[in-house]
ROVOZA-763431 format. One record per atom (N, C-alpha, C, CB): z negated, x negated, y negated; residue in one letter. Coordinates in steps of 0.02 Angstrom, whole numbers, padded with zeros to 5 digits, always signed. Glycine has a CB too. Example, Ala and Ser with C-alpha at 12.3 -4.5 7.8 and 13.67 -1.06 7.14 Angstrom:
# ROVOZA-763431
-00390-00660+00284a
-00390-00615+00225a
-00390-00660+00165a
-00452-00565+00224a
-00354-00642+00112s
-00357-00684+00053s
-00394-00645-00002s
-00286-00704+00030s
***
This chain:
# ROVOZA-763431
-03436-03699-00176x
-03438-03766-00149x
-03367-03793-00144x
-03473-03766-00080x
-03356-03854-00158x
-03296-03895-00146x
-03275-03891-00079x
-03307-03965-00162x
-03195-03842-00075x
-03179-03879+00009x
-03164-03947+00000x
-03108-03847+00056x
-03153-03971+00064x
-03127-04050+00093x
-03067-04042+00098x
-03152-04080+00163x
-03047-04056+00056x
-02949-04090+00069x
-02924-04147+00049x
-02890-04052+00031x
-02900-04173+00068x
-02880-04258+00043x
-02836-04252-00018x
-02829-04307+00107x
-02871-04301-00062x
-02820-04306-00107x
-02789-04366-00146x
-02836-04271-00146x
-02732-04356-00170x
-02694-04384-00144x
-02662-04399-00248x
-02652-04337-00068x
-02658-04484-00260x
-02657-04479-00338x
-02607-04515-00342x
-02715-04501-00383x
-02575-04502-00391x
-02499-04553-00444x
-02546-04535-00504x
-02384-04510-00453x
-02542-04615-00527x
-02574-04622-00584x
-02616-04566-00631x
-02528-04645-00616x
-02596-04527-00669x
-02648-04488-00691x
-02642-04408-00649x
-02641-04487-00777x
-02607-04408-00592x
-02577-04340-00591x
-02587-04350-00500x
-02483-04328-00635x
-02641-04279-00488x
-02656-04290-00418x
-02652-04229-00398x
-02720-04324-00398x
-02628-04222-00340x
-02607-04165-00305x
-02666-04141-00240x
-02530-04185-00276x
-02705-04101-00262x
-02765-04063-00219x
-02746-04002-00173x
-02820-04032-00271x
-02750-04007-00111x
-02722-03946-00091x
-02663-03889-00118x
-02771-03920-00090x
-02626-03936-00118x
-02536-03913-00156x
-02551-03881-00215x
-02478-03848-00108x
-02602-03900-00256x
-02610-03893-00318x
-02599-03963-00366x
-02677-03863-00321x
-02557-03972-00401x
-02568-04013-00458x
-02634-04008-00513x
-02509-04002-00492x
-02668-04067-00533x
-02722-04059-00607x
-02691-04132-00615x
-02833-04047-00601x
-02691-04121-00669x
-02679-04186-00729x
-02740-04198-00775x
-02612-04166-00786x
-02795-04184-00751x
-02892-04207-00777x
-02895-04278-00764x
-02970-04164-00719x
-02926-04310-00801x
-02942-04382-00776x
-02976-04398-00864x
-02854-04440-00740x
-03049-04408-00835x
-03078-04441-00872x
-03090-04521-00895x
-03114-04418-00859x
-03137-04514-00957x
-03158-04606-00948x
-03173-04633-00908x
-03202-04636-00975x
-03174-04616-00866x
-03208-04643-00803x
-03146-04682-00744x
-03250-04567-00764x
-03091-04653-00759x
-03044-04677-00732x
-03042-04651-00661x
-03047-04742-00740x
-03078-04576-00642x
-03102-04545-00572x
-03052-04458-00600x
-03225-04541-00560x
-03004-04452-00575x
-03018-04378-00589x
-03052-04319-00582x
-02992-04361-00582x
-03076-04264-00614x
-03140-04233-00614x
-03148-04202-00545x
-03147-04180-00671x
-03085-04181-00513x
-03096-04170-00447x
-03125-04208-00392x
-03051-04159-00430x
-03097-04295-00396x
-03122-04341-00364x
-03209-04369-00361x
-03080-04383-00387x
-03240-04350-00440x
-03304-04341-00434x
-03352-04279-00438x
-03318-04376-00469x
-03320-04221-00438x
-03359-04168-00412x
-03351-04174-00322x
-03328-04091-00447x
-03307-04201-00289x
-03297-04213-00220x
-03359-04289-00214x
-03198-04230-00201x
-03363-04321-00244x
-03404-04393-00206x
-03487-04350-00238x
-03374-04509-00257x
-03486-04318-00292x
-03560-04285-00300x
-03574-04231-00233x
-03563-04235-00383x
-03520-04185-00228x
-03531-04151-00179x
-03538-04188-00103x
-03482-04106-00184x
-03497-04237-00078x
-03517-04271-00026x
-03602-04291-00019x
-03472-04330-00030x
-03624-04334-00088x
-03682-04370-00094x
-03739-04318-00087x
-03683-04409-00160x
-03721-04256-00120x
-03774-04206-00114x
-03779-04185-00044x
-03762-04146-00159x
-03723-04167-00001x
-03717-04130+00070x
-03751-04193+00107x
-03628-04105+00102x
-03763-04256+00120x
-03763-04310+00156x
-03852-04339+00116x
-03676-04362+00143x
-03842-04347+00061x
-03904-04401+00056x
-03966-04341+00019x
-03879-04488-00010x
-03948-04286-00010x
-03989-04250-00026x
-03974-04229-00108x
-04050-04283-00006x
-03978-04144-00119x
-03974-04119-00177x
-03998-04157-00242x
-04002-04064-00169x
-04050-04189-00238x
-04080-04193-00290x
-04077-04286-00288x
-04154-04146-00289x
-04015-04315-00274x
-03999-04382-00270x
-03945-04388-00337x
-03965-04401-00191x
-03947-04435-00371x
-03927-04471-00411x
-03859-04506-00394x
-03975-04508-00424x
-03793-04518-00455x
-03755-04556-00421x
-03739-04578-00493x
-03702-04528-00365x
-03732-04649-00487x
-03675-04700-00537x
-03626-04725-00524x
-03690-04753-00560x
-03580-04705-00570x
-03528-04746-00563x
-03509-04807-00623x
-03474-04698-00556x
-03508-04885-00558x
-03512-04932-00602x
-03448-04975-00606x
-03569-04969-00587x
-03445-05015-00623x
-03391-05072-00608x
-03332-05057-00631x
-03380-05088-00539x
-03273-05079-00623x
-03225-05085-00642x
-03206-04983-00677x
-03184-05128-00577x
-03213-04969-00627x
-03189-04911-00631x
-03221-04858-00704x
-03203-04885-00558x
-03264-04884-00741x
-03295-04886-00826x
-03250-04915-00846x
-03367-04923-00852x
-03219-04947-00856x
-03181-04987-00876x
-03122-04956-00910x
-03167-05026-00827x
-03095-04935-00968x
-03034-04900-00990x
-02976-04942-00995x
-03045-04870-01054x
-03002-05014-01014x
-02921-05077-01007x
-02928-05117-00945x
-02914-05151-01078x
-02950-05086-00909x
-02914-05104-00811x
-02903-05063-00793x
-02950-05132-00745x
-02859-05084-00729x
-02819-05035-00706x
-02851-05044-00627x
-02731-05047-00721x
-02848-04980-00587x
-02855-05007-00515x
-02905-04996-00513x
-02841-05070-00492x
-02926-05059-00443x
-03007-05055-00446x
-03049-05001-00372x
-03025-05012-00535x
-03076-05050-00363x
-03119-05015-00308x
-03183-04977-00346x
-03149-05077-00249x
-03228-04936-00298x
-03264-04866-00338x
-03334-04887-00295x
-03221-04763-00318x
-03375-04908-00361x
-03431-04936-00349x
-03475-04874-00355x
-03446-04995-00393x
-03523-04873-00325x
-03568-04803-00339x
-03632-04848-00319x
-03551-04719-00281x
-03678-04825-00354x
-03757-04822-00349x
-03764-04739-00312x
-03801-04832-00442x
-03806-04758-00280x
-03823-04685-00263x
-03911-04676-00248x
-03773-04663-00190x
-03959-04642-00281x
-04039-04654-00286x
-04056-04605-00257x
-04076-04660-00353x
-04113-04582-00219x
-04143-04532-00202x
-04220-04556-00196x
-04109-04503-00142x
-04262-04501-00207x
-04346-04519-00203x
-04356-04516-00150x
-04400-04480-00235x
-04321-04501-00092x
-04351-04462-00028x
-04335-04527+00013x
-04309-04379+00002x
-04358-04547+00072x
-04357-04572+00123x
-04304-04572+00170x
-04399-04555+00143x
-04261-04609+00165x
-04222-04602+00218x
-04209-04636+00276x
-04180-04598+00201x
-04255-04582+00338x
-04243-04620+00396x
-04213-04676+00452x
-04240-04599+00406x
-04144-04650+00415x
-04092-04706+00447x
-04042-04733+00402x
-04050-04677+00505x
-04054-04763+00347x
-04003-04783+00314x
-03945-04800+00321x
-04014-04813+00296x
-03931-04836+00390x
-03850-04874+00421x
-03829-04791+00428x
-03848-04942+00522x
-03850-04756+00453x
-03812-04665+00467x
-03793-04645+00424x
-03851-04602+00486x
-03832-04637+00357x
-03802-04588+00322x
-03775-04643+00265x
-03856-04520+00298x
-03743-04720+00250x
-03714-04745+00243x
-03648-04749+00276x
-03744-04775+00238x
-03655-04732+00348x
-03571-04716+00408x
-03546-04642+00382x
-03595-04703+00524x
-03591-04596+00389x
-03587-04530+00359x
-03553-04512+00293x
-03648-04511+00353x
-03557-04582+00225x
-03542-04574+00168x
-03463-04591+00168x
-03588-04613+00125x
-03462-04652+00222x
-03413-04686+00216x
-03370-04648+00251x
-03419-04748+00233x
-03386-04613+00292x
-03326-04584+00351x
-03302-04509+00314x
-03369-04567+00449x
-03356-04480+00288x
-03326-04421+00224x
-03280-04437+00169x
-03384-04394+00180x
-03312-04496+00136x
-03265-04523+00066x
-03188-04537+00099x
-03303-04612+00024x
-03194-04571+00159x
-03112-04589+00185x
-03086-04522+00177x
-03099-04621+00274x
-03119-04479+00222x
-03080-04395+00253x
-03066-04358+00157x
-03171-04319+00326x
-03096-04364+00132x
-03078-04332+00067x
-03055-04376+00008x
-03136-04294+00044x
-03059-04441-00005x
-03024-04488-00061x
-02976-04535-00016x
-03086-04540-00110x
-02966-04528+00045x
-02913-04546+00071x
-02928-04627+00068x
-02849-04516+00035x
-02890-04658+00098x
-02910-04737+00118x
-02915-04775+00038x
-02834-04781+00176x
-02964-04799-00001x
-02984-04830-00042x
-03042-04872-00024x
-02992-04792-00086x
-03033-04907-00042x
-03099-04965-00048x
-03150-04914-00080x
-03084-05047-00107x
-03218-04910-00068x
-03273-04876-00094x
-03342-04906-00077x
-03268-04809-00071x
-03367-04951-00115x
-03435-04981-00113x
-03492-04940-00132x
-03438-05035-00154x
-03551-04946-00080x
-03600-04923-00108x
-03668-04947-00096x
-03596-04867-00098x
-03698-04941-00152x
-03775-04971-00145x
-03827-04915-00140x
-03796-05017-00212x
-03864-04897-00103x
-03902-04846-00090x
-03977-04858-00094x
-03884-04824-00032x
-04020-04816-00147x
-04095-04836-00155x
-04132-04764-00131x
-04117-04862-00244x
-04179-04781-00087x
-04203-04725-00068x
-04289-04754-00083x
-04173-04701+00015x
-04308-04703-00074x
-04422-04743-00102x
-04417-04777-00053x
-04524-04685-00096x
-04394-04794-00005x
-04429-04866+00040x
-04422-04942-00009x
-04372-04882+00129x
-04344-04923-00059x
-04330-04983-00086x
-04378-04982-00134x
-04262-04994-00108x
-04446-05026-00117x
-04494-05043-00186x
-04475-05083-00243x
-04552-05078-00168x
-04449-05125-00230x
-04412-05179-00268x
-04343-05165-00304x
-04399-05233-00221x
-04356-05179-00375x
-04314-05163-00430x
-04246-05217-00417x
-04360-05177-00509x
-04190-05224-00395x
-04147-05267-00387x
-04114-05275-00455x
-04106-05249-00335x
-04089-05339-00506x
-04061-05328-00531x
-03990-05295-00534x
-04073-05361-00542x
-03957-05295-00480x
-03888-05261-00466x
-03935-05190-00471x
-03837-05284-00380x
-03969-05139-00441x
-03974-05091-00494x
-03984-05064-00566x
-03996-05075-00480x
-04007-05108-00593x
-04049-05104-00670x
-03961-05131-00676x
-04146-05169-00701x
-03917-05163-00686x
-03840-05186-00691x
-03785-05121-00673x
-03828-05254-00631x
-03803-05063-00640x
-03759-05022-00616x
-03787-04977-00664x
-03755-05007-00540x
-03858-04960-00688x
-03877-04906-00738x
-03862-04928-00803x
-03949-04886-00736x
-03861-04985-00821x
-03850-05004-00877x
-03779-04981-00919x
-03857-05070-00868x
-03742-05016-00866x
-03650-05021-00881x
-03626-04981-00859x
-03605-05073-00857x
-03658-04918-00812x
-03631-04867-00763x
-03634-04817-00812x
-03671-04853-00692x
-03600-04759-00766x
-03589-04681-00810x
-03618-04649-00760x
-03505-04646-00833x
-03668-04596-00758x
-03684-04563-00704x
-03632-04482-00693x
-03768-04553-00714x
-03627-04478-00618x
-03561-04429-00591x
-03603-04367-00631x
-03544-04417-00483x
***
């Protein structure tokens, strides 16, 4: 399992628990940064949950950019505002202060939104 350590990036070159990796995919996420937001999403919304990553951050000629995620699960989730505080208050403690949006579909959401069918389309899944 992934520990939690903040990490911490200069452009392609991020320093993980006084380790240097120089990984960074198309995605413009380094591979550490999304085995950490899969591992968050799995510990918090459930193993067998889904995650996209959409928006800018697909993008290979922008730079920057806030980190849009879809995140799907079949299961029911009781309290959505919780484990939305829960996502958000982990992603700070381990990707360190970044802007991080997220849209969350659990089976209560019956209704197909186009902003999801727009995040699977153009998105890369983690």
């Amino acid at each position: 399992m992934l520990q939690y350590h903040s990490i911490v990036e200069w452009g392609s070159v991020a320093l993980h628990g006084g380790m240097i990796s120089h990984i960074k995919d198309r995605m413009r996420l380094l591979e550490i940064q999304r085995q950490a937001i899969k591992t968050i999403v799995s510990d918090i919304v459930g193993p067998e949950s889904r995650v996209w990553l959409f928006g800018s951050r697909v993008d290979d000629s922008k730079s920057g950019g806030d980190i849009d995620l879809l995140i799907e699960t079949d299961t029911t989730l009781t309290n959505r505002v919780a484990v939305l505080c829960k996502l958000e208050g982990r992603f700070a403690k381990v990707l360190g202060d970044r802007k991080i949006d997220v849209l969350l579909k659990d089976a209560r959401t019956t209704q197909e939104q186009p902003i999801y069918q727009a995040a699977r389309a153009n998105g890369k899944p983690l």
